[in-house]
C-alpha positions in Angstrom: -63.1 38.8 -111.4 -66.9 37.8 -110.9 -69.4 39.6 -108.6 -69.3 37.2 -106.6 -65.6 36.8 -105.5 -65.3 40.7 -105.4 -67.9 40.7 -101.8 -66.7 41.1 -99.1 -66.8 37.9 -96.6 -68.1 39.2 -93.1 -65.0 38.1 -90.4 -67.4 36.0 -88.2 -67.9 33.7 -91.5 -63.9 33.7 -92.1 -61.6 30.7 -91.3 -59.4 30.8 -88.8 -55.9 29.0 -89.9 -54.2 27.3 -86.7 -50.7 28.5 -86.5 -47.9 28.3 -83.5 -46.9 31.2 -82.1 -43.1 30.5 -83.7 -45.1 30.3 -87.4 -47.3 32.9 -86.7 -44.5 35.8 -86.2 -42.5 33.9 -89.0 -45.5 34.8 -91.2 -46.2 38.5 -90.0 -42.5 39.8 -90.0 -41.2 37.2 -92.5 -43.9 36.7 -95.5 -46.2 40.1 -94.8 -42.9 42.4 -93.4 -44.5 43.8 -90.6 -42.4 46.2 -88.4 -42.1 47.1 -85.2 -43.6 51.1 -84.2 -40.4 52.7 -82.3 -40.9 56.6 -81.9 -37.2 57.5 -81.4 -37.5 61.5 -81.1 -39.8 60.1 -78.0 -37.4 57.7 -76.6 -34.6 60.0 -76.4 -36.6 62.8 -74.9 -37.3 60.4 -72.4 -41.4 60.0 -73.0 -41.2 56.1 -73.8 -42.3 54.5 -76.8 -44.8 55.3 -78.9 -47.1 52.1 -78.7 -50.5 51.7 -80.0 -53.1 49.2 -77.9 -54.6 46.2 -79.4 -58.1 48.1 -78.5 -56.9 51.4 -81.1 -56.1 49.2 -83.7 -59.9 47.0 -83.9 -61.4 50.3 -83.2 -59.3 51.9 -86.3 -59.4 48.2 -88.1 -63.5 48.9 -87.3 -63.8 51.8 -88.6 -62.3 51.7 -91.6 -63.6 48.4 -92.4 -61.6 48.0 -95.5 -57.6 48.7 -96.0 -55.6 51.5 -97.5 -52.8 50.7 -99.6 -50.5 54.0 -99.2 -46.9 52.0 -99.7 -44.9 52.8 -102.6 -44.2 49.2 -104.8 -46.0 47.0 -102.4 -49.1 46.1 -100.7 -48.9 46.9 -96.9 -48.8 43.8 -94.5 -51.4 42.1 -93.8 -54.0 43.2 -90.9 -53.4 40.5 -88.6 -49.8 40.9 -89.0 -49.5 44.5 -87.7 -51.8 43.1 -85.1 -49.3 40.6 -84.2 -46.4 43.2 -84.7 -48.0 45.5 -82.5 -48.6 43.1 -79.6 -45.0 42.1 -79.6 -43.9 45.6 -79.4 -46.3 46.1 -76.3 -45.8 42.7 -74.7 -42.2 42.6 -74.4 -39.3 45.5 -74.0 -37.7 46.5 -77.3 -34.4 44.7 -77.2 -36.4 41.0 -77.2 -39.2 42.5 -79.2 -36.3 43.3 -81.7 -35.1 40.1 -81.5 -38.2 38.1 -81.6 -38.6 40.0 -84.9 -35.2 39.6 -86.7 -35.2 36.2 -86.0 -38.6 35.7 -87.3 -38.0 37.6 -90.3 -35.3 35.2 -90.9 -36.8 32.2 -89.6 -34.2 31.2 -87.5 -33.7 30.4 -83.7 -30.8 31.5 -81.7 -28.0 29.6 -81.9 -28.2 27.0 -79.0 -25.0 25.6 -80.2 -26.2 21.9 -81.6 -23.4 19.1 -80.2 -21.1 21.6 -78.6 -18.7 19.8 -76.2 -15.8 21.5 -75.0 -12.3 19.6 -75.9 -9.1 20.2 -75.2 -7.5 21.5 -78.0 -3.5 22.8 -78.2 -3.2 26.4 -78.4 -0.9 26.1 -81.4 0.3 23.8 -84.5 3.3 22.6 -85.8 4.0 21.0 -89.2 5.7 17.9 -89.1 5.0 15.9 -92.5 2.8 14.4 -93.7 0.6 15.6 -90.0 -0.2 18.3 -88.1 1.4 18.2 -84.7 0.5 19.9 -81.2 3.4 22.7 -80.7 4.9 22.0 -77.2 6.8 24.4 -75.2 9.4 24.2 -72.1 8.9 24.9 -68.9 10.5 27.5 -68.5 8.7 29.6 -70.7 5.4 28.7 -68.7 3.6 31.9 -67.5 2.9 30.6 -64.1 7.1 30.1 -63.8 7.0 26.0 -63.3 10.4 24.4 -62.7 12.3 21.7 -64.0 11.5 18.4 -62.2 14.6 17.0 -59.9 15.4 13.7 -60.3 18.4 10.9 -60.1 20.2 9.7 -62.7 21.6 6.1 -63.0 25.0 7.6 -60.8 22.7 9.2 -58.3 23.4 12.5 -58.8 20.6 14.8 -59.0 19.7 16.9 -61.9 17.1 18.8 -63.2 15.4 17.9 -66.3 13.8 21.0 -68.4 9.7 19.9 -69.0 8.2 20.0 -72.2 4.2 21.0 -71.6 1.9 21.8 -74.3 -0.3 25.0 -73.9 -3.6 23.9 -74.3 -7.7 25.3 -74.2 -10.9 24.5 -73.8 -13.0 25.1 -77.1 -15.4 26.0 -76.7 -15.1 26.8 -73.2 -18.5 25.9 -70.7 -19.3 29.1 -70.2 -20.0 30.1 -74.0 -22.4 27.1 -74.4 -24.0 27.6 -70.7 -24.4 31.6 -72.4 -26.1 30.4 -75.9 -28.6 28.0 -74.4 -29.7 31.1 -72.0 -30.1 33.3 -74.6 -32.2 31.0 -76.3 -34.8 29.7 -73.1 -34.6 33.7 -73.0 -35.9 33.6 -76.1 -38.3 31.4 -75.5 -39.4 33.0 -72.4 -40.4 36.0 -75.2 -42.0 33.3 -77.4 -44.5 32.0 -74.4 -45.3 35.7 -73.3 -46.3 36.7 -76.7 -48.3 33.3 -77.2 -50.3 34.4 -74.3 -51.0 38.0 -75.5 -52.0 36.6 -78.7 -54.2 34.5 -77.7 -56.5 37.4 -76.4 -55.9 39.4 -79.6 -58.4 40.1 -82.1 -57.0 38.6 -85.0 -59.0 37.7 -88.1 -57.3 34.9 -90.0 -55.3 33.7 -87.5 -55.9 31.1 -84.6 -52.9 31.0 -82.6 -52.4 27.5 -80.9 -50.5 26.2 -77.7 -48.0 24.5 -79.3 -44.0 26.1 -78.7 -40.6 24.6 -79.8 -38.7 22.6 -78.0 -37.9 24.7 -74.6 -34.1 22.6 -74.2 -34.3 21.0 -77.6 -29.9 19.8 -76.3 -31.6 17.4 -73.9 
C-alpha cells in the first residue's frame, strides 16, 4: 500500500452514496452485521433499555477519530452502520426495531400475501379414479342439525329426502390476508419513522434519500 492511499481522507471531502432507507438498513444489519444494544439485566429490573444517543456516538466517533477492531475473526461493522443500528433501536420500540432488523438482515419484506384470494375449497377429498373428488356428507351429520327437505313424489305422498352437502372453507380466509397486509403498512410505518431520524443523523458515507417501497404494493 502506497503513502498515499494509507491517509486518511477528512469526512467533509468523503462521498456521500445515496441509499433508501429499505437499502440502507439492508446494508448495516445485512452486509456490516450491525446489532441492536438491548441491556436485558436492565429491562427486567424494570430501568428500560440501555440506549445510547446519536449525540454519544459522534462525540465518541469524534474522539476517537479512528476505529478499534476488538472482534474476534472479523472486522466490526462499519461506523455508519452502528449509527443506523442505533437510531433504530431509539426510534422505534424493540419489537419493530427487532423486526425492522431481521428482516433487513434477510432482505426480505413481510409477507403481504402476493395474489391471495380466498376460494372456497371442500374441507376434505375423496379418490375417485383417475380424479380427486370433493368428499360430500349427509345432512344429517351437519353440525348445525339441518333436515331432510320434504317434498312430493309422483303419487303425492310426501317424503323426506336425506341432503347431500359438502363441508366446505374459505382459504385463505379475509381476515388472514386483511392481517398480513397490516403487518406490513406496520412495517412500513417503522420504515418512514426511521427514514426521518436518519435523515438528521450524522452519518459519513451514507446519504439516506426519500424514496420508500411501495406502501400497498396489492393495489
Amino acid at each position: 500500500m502506497t503513502a498515499a492511499a494509507r491517509v486518511r481522507v477528512p469526512p467533509a471531502s468523503r462521498t456521500r452514496r445515496a441509499m433508501p432507507v429499505r437499502a440502507a438498513l439492508e446494508w448495516a444489519f445485512g452486509t456490516e452485521c450491525a446489532r441492536l444494544d438491548h441491556d436485558e439485566i436492565e429491562a427486567v429490573g424494570g430501568t428500560g433499555w440501555r440506549s445510547y444517543g446519536m449525540e454519544y456516538v459522534a462525540l465518541e466517533r469524534a474522539q476517537l477519530g479512528t476505529r478499534v477492531d476488538v472482534s474476534r475473526g472479523r472486522s466490526s461493522p462499519h461506523d455508519d452502520a452502528e449509527l443506523i443500528a442505533t437510531v433504530v433501536r431509539n426510534t422505534l420500540p424493540w419489537y419493530a426495531a427487532t423486526l425492522v432488523a431481521d428482516l433487513a438482515r434477510a432482505g426480505r419484506t413481510p409477507d403481504w400475501m402476493p395474489d391471495a384470494r380466498p376460494r372456497l375449497r371442500p374441507d376434505e377429498w375423496q379418490h375417485n379414479r383417475p380424479r380427486l373428488w370433493a368428499k360430500s356428507r349427509d345432512s344429517s351429520e351437519a353440525p348445525d342439525g339441518w333436515q331432510p327437505i320434504p317434498r312430493r313424489n309422483r303419487k303425492g305422498v310426501i317424503v323426506h329426502d336425506a341432503v347431500r352437502f359438502t363441508p366446505c372453507h374459505w382459504d385463505p380466509t379475509p381476515g388472514r390476508i386483511a392481517a398480513a397486509r397490516r403487518a406490513y403498512l406496520d412495517w412500513w410505518g417503522y420504515l418512514l419513522s426511521v427514514q426521518a431520524a436518519l435523515k438528521g443523523a450524522d452519518l459519513l458515507g451514507v446519504s439516506v434519500t426519500g424514496d420508500m417501497p411501495s406502501m400497498t404494493p396489492w393495489r
